[in-house]
Backbone of each chain as ProteinMPNN parsed JSONL, in Angstrom:
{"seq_chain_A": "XXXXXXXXXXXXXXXXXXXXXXXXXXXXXXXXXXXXXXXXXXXXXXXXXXXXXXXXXXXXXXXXXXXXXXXXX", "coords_chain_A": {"N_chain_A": [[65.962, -11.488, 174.516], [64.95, -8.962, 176.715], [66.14, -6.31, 178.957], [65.302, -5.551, 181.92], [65.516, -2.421, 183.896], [66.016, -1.155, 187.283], [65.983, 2.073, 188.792], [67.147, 3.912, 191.459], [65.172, 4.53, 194.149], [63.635, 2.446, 193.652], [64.246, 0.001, 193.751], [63.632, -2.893, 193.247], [65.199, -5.624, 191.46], [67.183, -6.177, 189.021], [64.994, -7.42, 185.381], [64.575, -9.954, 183.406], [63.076, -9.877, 180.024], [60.749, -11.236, 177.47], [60.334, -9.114, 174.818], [58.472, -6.952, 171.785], [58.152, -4.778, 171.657], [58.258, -1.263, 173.456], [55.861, -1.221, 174.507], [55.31, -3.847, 175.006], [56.459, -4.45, 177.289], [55.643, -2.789, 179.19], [52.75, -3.78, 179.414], [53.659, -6.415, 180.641], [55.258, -5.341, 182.856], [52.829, -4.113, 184.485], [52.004, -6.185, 185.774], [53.124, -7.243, 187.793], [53.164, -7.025, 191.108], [54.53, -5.194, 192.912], [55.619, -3.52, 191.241], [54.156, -2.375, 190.034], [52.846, 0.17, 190.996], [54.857, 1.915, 190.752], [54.708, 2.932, 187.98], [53.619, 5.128, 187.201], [54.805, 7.285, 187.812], [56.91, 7.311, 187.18], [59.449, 7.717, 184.141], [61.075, 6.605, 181.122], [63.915, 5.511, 179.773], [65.824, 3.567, 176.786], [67.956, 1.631, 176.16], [69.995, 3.882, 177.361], [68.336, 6.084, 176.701], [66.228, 8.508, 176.402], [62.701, 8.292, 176.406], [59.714, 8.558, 174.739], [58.053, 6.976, 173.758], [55.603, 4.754, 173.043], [55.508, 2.753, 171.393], [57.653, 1.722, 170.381], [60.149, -0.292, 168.628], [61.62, -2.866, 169.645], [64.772, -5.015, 170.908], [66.526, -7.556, 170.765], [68.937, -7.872, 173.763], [68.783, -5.33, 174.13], [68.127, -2.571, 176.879], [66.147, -1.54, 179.065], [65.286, 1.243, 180.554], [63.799, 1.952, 184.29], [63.014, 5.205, 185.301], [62.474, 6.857, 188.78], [61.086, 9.357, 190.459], [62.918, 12.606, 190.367], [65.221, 14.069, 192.499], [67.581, 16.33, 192.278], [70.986, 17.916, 193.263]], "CA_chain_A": [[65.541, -11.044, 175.849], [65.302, -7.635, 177.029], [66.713, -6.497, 180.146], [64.725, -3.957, 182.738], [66.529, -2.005, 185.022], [64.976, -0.327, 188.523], [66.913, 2.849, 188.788], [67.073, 4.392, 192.394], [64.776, 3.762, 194.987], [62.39, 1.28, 193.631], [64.405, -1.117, 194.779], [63.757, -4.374, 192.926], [66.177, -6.958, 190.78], [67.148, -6.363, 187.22], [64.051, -8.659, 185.186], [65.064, -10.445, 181.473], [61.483, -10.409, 179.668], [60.704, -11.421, 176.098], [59.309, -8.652, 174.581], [58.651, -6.817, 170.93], [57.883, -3.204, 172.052], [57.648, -0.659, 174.598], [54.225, -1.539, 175.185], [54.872, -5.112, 175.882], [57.352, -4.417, 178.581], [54.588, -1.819, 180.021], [51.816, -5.2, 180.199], [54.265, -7.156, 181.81], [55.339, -4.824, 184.306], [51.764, -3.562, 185.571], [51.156, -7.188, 186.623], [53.935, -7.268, 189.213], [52.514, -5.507, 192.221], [55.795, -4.157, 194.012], [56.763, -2.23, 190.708], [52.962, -1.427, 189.088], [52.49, 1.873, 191.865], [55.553, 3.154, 190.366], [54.991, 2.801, 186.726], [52.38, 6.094, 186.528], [55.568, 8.611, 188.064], [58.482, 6.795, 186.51], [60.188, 7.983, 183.001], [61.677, 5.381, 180.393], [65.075, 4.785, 178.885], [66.111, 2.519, 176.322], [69.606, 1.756, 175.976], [70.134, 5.425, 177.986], [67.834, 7.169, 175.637], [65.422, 8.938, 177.399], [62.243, 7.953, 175.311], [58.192, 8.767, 175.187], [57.619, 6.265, 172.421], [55.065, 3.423, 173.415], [55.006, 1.707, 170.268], [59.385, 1.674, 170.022], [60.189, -1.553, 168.639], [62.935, -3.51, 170.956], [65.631, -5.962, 169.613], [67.332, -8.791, 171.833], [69.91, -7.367, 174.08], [68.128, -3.691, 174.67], [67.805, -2.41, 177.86], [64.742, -0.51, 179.39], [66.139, 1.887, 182.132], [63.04, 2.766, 184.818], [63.561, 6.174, 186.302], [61.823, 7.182, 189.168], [60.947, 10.45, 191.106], [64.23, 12.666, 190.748], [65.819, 15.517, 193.265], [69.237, 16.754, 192.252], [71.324, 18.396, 194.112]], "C_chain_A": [[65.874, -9.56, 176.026], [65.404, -7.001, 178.472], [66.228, -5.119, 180.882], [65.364, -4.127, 184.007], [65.903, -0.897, 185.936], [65.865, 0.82, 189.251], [66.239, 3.54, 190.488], [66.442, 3.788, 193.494], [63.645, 2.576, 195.329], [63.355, 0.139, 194.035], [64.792, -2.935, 194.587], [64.93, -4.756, 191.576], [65.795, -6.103, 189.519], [66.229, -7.595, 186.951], [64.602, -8.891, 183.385], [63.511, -10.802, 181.239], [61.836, -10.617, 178.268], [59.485, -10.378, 175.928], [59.744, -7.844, 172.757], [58.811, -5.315, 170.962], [57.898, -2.742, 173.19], [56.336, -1.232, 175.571], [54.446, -3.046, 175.528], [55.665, -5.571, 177.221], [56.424, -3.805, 179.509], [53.33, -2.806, 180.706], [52.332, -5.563, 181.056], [54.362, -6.626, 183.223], [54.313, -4.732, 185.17], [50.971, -4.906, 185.714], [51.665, -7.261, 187.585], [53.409, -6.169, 190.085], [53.265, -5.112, 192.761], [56.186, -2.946, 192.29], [55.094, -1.284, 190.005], [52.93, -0.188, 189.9], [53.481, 2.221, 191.226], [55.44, 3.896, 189.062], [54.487, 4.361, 186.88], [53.687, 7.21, 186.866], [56.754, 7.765, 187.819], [58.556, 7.198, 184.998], [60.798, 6.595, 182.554], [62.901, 5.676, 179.774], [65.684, 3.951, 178.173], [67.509, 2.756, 175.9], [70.512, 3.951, 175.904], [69.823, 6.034, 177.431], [66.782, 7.321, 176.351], [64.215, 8.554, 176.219], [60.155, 8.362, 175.862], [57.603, 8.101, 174.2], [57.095, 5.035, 172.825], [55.802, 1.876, 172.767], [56.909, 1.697, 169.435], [59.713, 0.309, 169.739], [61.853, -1.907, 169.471], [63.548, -4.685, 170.326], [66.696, -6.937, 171.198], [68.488, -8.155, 172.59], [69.622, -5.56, 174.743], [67.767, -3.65, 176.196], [66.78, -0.942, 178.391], [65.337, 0.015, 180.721], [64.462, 2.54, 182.994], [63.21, 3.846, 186.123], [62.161, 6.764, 187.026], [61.759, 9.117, 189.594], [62.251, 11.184, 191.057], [63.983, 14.124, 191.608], [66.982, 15.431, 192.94], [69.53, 17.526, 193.23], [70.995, 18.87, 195.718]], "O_chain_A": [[66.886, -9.029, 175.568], [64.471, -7.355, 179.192], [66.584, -3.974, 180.601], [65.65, -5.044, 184.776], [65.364, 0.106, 185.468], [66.454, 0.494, 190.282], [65.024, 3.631, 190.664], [66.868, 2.717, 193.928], [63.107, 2.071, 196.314], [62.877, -0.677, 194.823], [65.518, -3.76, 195.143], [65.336, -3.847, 190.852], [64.749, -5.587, 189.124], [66.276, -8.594, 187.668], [64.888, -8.075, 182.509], [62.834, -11.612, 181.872], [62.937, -10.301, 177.816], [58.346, -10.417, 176.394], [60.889, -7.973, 172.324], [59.637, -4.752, 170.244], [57.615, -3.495, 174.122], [56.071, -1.499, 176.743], [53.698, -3.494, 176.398], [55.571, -6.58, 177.92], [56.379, -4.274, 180.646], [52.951, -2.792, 181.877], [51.954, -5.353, 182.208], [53.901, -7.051, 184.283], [54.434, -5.064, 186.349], [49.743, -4.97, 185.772], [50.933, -7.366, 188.569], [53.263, -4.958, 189.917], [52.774, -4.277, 193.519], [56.832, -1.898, 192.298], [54.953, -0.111, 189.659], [53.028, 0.761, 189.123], [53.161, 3.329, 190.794], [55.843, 5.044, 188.872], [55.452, 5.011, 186.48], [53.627, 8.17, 186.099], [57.589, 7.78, 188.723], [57.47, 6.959, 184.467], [61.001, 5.656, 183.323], [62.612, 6.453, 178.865], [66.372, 3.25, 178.915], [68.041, 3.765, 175.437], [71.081, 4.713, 175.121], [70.609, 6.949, 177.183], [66.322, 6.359, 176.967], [64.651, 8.486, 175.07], [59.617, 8.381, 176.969], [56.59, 8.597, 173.706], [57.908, 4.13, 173.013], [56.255, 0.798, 173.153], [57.189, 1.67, 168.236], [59.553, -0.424, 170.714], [62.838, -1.205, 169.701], [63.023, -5.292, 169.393], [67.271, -6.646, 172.246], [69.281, -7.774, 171.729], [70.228, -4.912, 175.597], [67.171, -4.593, 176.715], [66.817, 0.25, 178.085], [65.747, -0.636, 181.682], [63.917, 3.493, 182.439], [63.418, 3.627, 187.317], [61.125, 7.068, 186.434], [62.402, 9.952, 188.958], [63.075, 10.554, 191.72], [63.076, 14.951, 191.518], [67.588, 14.414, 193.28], [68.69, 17.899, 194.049], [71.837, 19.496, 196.362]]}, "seq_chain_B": "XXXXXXXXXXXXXXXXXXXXXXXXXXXXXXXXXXXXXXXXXXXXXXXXXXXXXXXXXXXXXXXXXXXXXXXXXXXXXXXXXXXXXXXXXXXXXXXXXXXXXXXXXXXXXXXXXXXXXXXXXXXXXXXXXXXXXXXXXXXXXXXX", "coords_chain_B": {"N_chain_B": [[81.241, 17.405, 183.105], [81.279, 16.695, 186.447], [81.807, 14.108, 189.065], [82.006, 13.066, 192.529], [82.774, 11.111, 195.195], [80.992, 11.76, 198.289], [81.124, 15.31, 199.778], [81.306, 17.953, 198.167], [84.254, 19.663, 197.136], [84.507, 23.157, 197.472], [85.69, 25.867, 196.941], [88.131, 24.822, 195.731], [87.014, 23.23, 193.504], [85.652, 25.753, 191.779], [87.586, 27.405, 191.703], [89.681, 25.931, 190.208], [87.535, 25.514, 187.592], [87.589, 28.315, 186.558], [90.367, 28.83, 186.211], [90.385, 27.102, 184.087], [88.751, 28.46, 182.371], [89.851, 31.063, 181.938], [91.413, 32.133, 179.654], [89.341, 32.346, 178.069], [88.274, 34.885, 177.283], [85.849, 35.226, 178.502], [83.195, 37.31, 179.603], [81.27, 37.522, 181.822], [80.947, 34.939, 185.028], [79.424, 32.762, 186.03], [78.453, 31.162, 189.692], [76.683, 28.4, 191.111], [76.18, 27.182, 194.406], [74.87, 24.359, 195.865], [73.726, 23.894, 198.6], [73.42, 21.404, 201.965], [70.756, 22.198, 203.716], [70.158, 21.782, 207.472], [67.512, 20.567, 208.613], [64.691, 19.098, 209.593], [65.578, 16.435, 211.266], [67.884, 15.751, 209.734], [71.268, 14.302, 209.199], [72.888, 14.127, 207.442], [72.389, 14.255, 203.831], [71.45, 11.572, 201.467], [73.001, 10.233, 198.137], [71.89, 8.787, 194.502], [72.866, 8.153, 191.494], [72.041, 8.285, 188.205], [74.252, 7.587, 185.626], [74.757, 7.313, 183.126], [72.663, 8.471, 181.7], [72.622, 10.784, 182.623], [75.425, 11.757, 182.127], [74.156, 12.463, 179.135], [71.838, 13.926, 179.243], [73.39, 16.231, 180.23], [75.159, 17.24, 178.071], [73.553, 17.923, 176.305], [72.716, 20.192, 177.18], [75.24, 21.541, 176.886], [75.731, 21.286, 174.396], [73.415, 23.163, 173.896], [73.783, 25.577, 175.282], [76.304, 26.286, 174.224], [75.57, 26.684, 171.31], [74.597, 30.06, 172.079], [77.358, 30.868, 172.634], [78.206, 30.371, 174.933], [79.361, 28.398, 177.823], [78.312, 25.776, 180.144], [78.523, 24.316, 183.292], [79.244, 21.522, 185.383], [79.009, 19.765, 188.797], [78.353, 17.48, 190.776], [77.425, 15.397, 194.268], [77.891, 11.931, 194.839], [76.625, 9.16, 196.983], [76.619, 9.567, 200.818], [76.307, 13.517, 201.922], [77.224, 15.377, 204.359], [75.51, 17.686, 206.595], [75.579, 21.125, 205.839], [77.648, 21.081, 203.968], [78.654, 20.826, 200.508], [76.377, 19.552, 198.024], [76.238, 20.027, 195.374], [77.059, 21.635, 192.739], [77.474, 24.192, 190.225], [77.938, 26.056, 187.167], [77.821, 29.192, 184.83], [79.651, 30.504, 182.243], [79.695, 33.077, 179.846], [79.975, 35.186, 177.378], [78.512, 38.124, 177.651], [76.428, 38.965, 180.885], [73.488, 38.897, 180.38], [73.032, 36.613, 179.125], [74.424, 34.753, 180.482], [72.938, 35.098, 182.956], [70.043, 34.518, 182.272], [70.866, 31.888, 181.972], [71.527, 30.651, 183.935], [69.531, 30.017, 185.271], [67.597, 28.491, 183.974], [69.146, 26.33, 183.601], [69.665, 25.379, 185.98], [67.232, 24.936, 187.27], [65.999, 23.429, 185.179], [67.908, 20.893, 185.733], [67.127, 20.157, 188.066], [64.838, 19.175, 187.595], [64.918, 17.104, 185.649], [67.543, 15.977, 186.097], [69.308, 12.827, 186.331], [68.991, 11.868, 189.121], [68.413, 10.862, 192.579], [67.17, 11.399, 195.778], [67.795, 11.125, 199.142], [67.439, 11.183, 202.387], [69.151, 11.082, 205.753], [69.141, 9.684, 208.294], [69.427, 9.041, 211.713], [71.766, 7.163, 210.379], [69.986, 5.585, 208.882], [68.632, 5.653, 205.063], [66.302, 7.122, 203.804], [64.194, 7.389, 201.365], [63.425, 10.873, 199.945], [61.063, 11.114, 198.586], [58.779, 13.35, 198.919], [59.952, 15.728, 197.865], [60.729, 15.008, 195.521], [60.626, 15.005, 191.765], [58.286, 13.584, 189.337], [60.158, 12.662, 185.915], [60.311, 14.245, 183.005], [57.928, 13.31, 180.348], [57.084, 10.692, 182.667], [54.942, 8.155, 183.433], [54.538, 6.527, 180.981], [54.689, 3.737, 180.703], [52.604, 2.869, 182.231]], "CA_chain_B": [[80.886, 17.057, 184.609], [82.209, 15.9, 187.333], [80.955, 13.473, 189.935], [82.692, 12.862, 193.402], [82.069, 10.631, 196.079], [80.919, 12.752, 199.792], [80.343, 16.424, 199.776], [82.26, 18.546, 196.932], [85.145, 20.368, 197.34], [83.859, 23.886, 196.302], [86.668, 26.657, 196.587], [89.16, 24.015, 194.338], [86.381, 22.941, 191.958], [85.23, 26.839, 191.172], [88.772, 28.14, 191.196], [90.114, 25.158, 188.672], [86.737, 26.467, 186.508], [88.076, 30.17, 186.629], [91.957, 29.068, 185.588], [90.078, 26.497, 182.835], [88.339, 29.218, 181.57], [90.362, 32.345, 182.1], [91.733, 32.822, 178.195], [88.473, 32.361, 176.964], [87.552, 36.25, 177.064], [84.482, 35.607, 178.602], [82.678, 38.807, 180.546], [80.454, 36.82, 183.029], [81.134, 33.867, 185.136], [78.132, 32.878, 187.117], [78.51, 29.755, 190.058], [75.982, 28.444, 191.673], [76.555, 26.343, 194.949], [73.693, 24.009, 196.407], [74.532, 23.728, 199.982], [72.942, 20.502, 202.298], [70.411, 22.519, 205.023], [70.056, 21.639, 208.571], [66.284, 20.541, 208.747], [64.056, 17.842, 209.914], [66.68, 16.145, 211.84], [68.501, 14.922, 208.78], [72.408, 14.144, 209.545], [72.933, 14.245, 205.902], [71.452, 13.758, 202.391], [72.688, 10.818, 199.929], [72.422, 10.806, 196.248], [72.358, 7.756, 193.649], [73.356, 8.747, 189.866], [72.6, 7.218, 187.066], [75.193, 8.366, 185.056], [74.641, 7.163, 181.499], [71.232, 9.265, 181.639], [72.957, 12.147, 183.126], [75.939, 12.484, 180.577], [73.164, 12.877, 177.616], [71.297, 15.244, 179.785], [74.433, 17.848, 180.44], [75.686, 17.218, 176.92], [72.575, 18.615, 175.325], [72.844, 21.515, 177.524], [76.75, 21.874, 176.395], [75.489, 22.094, 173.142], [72.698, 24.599, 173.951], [75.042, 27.001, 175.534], [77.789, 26.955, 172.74], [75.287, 27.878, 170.28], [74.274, 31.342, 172.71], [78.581, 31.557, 172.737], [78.702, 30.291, 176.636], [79.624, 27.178, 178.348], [77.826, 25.398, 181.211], [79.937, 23.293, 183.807], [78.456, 21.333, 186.819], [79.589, 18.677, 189.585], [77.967, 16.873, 191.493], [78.19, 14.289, 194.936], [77.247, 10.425, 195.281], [76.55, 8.659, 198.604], [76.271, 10.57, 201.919], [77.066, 14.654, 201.9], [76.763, 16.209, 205.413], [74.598, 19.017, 206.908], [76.593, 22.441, 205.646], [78.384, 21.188, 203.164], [77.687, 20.798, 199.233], [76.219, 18.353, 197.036], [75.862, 20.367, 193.846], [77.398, 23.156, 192.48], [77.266, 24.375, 188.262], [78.417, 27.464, 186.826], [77.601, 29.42, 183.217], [80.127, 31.529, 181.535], [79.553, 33.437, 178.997], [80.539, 36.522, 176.787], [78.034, 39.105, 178.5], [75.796, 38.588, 181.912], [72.285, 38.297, 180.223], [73.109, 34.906, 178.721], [74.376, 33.833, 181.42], [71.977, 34.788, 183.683], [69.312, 33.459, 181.842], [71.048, 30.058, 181.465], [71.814, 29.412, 184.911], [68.304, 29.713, 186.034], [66.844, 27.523, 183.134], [70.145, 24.957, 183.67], [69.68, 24.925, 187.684], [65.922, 24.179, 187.346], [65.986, 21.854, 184.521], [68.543, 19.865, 186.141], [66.345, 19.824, 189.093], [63.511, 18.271, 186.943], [65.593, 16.502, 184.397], [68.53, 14.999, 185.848], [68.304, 11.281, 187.114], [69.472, 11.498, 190.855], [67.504, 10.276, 193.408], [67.8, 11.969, 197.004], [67.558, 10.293, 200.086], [67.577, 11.794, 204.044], [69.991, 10.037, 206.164], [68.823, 9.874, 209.653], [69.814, 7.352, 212.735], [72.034, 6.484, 209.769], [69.14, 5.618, 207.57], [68.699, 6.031, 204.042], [64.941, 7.639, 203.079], [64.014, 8.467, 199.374], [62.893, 12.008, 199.75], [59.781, 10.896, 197.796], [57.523, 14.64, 198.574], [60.367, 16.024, 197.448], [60.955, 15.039, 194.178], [59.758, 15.527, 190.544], [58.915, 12.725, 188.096], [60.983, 13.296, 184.959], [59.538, 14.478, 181.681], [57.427, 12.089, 179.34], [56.558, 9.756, 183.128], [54.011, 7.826, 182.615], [54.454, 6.113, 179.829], [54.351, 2.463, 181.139], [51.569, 3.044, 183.684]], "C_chain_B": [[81.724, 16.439, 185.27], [81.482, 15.135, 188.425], [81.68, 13.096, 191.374], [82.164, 11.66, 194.336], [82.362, 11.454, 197.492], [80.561, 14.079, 198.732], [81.754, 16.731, 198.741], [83.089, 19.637, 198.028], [85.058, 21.659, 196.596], [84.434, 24.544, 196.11], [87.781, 26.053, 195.393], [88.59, 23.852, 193.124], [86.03, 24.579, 191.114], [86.596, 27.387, 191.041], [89.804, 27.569, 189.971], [89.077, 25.807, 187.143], [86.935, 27.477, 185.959], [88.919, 29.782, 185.502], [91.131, 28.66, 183.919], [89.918, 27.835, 181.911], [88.447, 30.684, 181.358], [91.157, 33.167, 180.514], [90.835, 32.695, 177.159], [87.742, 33.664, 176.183], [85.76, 36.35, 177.457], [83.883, 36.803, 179.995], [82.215, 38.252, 181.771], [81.161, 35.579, 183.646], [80.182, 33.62, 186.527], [77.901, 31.314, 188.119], [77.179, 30.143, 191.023], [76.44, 27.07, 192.621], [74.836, 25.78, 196.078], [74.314, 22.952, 197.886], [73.347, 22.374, 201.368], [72.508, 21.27, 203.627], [70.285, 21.358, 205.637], [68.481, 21.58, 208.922], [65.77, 19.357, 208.626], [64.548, 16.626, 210.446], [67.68, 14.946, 210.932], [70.267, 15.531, 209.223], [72.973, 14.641, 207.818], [71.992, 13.748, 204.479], [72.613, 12.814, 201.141], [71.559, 10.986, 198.95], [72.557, 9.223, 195.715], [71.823, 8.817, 192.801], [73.091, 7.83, 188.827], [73.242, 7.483, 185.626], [75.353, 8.523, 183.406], [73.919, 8.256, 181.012], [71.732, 10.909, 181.757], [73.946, 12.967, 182.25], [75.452, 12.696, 179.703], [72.634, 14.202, 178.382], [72.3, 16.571, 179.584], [75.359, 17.858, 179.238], [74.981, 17.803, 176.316], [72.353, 20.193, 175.737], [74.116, 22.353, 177.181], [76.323, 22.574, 175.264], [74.16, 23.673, 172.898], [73.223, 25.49, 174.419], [75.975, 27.677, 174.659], [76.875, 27.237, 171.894], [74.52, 29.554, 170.929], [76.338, 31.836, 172.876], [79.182, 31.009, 174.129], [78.795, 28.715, 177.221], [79.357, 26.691, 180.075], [79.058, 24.106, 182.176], [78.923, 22.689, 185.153], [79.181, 20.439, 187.355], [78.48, 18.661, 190.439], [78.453, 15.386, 192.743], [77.581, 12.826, 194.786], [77.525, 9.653, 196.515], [76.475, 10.353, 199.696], [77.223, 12.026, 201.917], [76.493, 14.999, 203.425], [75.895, 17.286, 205.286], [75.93, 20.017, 206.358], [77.391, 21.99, 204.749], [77.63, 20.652, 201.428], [77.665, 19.806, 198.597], [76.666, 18.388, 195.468], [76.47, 21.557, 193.56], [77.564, 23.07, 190.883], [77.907, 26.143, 188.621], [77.893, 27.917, 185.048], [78.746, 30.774, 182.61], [79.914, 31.882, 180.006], [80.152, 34.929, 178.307], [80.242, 38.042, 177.737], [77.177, 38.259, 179.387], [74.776, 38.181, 181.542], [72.343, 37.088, 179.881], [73.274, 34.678, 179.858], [73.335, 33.931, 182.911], [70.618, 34.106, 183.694], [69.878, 32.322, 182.025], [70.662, 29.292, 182.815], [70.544, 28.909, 185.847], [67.743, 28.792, 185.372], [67.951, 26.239, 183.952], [69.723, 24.561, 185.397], [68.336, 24.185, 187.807], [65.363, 23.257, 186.436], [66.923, 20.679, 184.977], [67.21, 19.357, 187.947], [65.328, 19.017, 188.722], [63.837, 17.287, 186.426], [66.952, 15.389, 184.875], [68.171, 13.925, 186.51], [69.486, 11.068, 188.27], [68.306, 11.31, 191.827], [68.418, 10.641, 194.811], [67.426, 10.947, 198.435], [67.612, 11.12, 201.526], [68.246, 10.533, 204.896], [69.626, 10.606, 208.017], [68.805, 8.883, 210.414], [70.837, 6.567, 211.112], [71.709, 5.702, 208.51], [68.763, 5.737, 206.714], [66.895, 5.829, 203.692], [65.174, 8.351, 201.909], [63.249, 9.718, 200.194], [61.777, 11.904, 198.443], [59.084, 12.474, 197.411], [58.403, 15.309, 197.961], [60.787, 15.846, 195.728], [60.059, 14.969, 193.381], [59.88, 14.479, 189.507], [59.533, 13.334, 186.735], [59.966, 13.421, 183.738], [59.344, 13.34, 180.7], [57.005, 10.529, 180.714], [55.116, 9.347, 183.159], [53.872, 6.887, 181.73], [54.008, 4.477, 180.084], [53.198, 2.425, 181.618], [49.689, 2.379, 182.613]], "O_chain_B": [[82.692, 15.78, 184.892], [80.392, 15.629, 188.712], [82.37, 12.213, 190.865], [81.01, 11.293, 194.118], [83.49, 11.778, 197.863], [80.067, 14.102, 197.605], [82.785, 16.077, 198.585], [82.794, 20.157, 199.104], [85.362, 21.685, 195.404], [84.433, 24.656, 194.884], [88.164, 26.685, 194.408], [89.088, 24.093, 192.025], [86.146, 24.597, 189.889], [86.714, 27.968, 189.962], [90.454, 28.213, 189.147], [89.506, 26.311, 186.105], [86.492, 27.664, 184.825], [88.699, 30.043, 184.319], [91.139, 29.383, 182.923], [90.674, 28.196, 181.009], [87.606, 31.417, 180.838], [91.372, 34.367, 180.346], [91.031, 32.797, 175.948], [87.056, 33.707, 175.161], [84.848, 37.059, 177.031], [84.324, 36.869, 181.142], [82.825, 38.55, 182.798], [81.998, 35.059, 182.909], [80.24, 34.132, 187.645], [77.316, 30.376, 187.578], [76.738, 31.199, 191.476], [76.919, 26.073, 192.08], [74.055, 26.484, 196.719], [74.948, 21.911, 198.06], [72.239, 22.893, 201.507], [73.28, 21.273, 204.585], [70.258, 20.248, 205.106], [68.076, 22.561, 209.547], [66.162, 18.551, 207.783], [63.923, 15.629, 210.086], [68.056, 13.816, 211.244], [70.553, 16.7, 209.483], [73.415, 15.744, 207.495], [71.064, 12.942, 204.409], [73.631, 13.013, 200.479], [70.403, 11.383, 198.808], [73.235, 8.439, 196.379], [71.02, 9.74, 192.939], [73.736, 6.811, 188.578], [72.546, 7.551, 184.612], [75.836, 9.413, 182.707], [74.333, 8.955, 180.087], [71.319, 11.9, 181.155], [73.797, 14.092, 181.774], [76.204, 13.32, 178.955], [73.013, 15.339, 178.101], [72.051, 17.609, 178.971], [76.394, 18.509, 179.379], [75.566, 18.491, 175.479], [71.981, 21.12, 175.018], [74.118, 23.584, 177.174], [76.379, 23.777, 175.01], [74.099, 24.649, 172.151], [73.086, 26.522, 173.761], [76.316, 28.833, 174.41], [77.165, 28.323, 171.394], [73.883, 30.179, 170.081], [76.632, 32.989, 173.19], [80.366, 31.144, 174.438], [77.972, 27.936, 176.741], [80.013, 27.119, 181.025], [79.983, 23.39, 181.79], [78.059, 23.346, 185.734], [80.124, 20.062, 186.66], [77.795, 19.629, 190.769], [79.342, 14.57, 192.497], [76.379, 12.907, 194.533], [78.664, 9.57, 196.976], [76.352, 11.553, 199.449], [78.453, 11.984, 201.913], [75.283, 14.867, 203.611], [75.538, 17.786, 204.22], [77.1, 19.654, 206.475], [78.257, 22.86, 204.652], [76.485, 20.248, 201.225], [78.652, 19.084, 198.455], [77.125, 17.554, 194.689], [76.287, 22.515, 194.312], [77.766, 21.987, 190.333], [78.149, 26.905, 189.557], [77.65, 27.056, 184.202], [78.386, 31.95, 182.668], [79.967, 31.042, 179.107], [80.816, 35.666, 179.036], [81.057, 38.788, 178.28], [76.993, 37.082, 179.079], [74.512, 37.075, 182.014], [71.539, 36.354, 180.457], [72.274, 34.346, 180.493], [73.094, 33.013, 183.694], [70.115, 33.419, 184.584], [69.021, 31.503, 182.357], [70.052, 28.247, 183.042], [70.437, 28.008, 186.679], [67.205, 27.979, 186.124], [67.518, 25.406, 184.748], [69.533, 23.408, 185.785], [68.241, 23.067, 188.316], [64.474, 22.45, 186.709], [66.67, 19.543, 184.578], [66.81, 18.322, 188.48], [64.916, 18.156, 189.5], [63.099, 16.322, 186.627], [67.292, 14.363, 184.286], [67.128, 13.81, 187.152], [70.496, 10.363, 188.275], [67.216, 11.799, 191.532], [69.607, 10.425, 195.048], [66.633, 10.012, 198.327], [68.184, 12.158, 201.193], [67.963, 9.343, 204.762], [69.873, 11.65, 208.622], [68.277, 7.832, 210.054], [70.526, 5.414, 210.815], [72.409, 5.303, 207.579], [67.736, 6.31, 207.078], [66.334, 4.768, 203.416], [65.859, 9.303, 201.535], [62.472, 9.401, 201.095], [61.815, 12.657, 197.469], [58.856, 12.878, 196.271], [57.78, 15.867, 197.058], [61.102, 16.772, 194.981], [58.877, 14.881, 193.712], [60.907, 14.259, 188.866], [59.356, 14.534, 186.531], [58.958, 12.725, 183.615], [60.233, 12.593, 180.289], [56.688, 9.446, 180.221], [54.206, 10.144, 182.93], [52.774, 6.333, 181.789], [52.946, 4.089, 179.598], [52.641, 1.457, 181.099], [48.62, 2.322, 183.22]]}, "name": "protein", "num_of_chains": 2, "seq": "XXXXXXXXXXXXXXXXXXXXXXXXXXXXXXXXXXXXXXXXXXXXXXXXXXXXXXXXXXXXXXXXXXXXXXXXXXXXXXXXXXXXXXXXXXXXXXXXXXXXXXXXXXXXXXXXXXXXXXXXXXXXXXXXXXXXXXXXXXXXXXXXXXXXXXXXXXXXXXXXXXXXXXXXXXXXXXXXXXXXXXXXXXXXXXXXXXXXXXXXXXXXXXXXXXXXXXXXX"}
């Protein structure tokens, strides 16, 4: 299982999916309709690695960090 | 880095920076303090951190500084900072001024793009994401 995490103000629940890749965490998500509007201005993290790699293969225990919109300071 | 909870304490945190780095022989020492205006009838502005994300971020900038000779430093607040007082403050010392003046403008505005905080407007008590305000991070997208 791989464990996605909704960083800031999206808002919703940690989700445990079964997945093999990037990309099959990316299907899943853009069926849920509270998180698909964010996907297109959110960034990815896998186990706190900032990442632009679709096709990243994923291993039981990995966690997908989704970061939204940021303002610092 | 440093991370606090409320508004930073900025005369202690920049004058501990100084002592830290007072036998290093460096020429410049350049702070920058990001102070919480008085606009749109916001009481204050909170922050969430996500901190894992953020130590890689200001680690890669550590190491891009030490190879120019100079060393970057920042703090930051989490939860509610008042009107007039600060959220954010960084600094860049270095040997001579051009490094560090270059840095601190790249470091101030890549952290602005780059780091993973999320702002909010606190009004009647209320906690609003500052949505128009912010900037998705580099490589978003990718899911979508």
């Amino acid at each position: 299982m791989i464990k996605v995490e909704f960083l800031g103000p999206i808002g919703e629940e940690n989700l445990e999916l079964h997945a093999n890749t990037l990309s099959d965490v990316a299907t899943q998500l853009q069926e849920i309709e509270t998180i698909a509007p964010w996907l297109s201005k959110c960034a990815v993290a896998v186990n706190d690695q900032m990442t632009s790699d679709l096709s990243m293969v994923l291993k039981s225990g990995d966690k997908v960090s989704i970061l939204p919109p940021v303002c610092g300071g | 880095m440093e991370l606090y909870q409320g508004a930073l304490d900025v005369p202690t945190i920049f004058n501990r920076w100084l002592e830290e780095e007072n036998s290093f022989n460096y020429g410049a020492y350049i702070p920058f303090v990001g102070t919480i205006r008085e606009e749109n009838g916001i009481e204050a502005l909170s922050f969430d951190i996500y901190e894992p994300v953020l130590q890689k971020w200001f680690d890669a900038w550590v190491e891009k500084a030490e190879k120019l000779g100079a060393k970057v430093k920042m703090a930051h607040a989490i939860g509610d900072v008042p009107v007039h007082t600060s959220s954010y403050v960084s600094a860049v010392f270095s040997p001579k001024r051009r490094v560090a003046l270059e840095l601190i403008d790249e470091f101030v505005e890549d952290f602005k793009a780059n780091a993973p905080i999320w702002k909010y407007d606190v009004i009647n008590g209320k906690r609003i994401y500052a949505e128009d305000r912010s900037t998705p991070m580099s490589g978003s997208g990718l899911l979508a």
